[in-house]
TORDO-56762 format. One record per residue: residue in one letter; y, x, z of N, C-alpha, C in turn. Coordinates in steps of 0.2 Angstrom, whole numbers, plus 5000, padded with zeros to 4 digits. Layout:
<nodes>
aYXZYXZYXZ/...
</nodes>
This chain:
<nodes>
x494854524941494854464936494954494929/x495354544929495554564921494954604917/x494654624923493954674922493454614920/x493354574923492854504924493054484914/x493654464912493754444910493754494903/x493954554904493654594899493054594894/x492554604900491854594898491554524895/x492154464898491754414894491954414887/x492854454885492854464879492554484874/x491954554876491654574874490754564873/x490754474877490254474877490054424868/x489354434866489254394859489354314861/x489154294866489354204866490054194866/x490454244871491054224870491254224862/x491154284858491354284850491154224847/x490554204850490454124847490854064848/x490854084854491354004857492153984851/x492054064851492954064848492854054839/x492254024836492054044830492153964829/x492453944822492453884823491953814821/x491853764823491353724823491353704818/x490653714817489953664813490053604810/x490253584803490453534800489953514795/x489353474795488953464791488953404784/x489653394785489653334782489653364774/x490253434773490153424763489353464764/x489053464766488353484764487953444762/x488053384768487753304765488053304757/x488653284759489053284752488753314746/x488653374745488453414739487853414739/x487353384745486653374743486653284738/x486953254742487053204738487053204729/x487753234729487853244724487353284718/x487053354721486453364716486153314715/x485853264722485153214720485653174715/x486253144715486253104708486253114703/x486553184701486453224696485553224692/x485253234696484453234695484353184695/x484553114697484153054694484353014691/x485153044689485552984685485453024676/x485553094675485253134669484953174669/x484353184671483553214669483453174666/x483553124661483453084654483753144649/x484453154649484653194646484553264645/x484553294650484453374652483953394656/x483053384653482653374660482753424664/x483153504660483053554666483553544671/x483953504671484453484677483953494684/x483253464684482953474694482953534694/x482653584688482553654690483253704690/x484053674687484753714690484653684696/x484553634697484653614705484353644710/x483753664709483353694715483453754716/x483853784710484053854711484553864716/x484853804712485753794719485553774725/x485053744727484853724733484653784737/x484253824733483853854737484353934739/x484853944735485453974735485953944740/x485953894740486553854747486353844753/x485453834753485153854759485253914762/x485153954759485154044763485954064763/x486254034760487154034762487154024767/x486953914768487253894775486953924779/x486053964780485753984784486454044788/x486454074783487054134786487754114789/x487954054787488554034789488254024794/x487753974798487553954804487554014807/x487254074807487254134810487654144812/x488054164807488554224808489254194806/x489554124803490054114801490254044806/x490054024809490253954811489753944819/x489953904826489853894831489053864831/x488753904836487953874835488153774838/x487853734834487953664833487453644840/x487653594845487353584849486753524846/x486053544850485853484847485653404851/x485753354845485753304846485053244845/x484853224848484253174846484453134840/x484153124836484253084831483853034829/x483752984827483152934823483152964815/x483753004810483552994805484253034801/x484353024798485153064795485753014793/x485452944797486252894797486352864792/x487052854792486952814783486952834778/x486852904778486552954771485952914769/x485552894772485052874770485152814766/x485652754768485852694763485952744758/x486652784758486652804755486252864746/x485652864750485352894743485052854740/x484852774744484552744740485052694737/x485752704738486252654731486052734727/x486052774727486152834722485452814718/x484752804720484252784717484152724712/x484452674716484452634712484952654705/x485752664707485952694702485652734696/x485052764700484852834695484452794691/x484052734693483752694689484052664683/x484552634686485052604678485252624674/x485552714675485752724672485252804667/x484552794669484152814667483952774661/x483752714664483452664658484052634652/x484652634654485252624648485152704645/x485252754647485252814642484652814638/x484152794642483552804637483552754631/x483852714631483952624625484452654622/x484852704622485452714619485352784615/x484852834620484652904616483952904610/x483452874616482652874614482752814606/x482352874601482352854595481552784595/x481252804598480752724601481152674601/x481652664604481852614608482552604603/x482752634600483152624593482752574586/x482252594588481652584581481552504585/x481252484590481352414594481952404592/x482352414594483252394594483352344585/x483052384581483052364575482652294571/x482052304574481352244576481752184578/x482052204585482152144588482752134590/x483052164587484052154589484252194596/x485052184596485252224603485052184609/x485252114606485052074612484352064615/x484052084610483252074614483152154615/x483252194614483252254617483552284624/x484052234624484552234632484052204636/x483752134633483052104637482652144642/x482352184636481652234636482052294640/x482752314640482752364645482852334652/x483152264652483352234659482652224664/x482152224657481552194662481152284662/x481152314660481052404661481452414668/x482052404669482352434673482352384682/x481952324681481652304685480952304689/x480752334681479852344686480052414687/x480352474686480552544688480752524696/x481252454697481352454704480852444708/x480452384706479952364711479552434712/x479452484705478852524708479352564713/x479852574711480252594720480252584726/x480352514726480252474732479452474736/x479152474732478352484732478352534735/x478452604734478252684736478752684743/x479252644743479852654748479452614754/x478952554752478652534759477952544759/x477652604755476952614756476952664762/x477252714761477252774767477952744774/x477752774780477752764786478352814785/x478852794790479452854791479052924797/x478652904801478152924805477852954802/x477653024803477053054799476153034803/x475753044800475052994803474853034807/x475053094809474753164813475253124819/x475853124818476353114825476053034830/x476052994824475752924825475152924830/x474552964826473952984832474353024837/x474553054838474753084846474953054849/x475552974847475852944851475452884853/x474752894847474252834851473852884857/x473552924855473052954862473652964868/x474152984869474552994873474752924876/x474752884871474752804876474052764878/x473652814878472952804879472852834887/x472852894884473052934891473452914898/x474052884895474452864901473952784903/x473752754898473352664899472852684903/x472452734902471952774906472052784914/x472752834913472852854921473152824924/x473452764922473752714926473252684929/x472652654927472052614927471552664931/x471452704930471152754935471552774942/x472452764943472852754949472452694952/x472452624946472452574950471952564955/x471252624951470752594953470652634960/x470852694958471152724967471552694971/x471852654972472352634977471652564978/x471352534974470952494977470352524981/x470252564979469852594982469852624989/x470552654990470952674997470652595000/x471252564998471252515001470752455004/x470252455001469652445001469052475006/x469252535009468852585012469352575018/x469752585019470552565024470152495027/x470152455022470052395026469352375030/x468852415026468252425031468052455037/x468552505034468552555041468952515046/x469552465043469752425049469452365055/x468952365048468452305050467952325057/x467752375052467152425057467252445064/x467952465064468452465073468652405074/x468752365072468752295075468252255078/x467652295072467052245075466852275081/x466852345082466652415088467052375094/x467752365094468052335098467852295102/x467652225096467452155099466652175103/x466552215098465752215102465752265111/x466252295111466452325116466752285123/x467152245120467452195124466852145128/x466352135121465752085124465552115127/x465152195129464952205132465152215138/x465652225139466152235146466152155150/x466252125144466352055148465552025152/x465052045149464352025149464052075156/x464552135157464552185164464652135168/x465352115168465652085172465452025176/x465151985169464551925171463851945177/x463651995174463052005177463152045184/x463752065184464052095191464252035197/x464651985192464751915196464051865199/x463451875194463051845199462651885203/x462551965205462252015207462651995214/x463251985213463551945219463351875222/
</nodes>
């Protein structure tokens, strides 16, 4: 047993088992936080997506190693989607929206030269109504494309074609068994009765030969 037990300390899976578990949540977290960063000021600092995708693409090949070699390989799970992260990036988008079109009315010298034209109050207008067509084009792109990709969608139609097919070609062999079953039952039935008449029409011609 000690020897059994030696070797399993020695084995790489046991080293794993003892590694501690897979916590994916501040990655959500910190991925959050870049995207708001990117949609709430890119008005201000538009190189802000391009620090981000440095940090990203640098926190990827970190966590890559961490899943390797630093933390318990993560069992996996079926999922529909990444859960309420998803509410979540969209209060962050909208957010990014609002507070993209107020920095732009408060920075952008256009919209100060308006400001002057037409007052603050009619300028708070013209952003209120900017900041509402920016959502709808939101809204719009958020219901134009399928969570489904079109390639996945065709496969899950021919494959329900597939199955609509072999179902349908089952059905039409079992009627066919049965249909051949019944003839053939018929055909020995009739072979019978015809058998029987002739027996009995023996019997007849032997009763008046007497």
């Amino acid at each position: 047993n000690k020897r059994i037990l030696l070797e399993q300390a020695q084995d790489s899976v046991w080293e794993e088992i003892m590694l501690p578990a897979h916590n994916s949540f501040p990655e959500y977290v910190q991925a959050v936080i870049q995207f708001a960063y990117v949609t709430s000021f890119s008005v201000v600092l538009p190189i802000t997506p391009l620090i981000c995708l440095f940090n990203h693409l640098l926190s990827m090949r970190l966590d890559a190693y961490k899943l390797c070699r630093v933390r318990r390989r993560p069992l996996a799970q079926k999922t529909g989607g990444i859960g309420v992260w998803e509410h979540v990036l969209h209060i962050v988008t909208v957010l990014g929206v609002i507070t993209n079109c107020s920095l732009m009315a408060m920075t952008n010298a256009q919209f100060r030269w308006i400001g002057d034209k037409v007052g603050n109050l009619g300028l708070f207008f013209i952003v209120v109504v900017w900041e509402h067509l920016m959502l709808l084009i939101k809204y719009a792109m958020q219901t134009s494309y399928s969570k489904i990709p079109e390639c996945v969608v065709d496969d899950m139609r021919k494959e329900k074609y597939e199955r609509t097919k072999r179902r349908t070609s089952n059905m039409r062999a079992k009627k066919t068994r049965r249909s051949t079953v019944g003839e053939t039952m018929m055909e020995i039935d009739k072979h019978k009765l015809e058998r029987k008449t002739s027996i009995r029409f023996r019997d007849a011609d032997g009763m008046q030969s007497l």
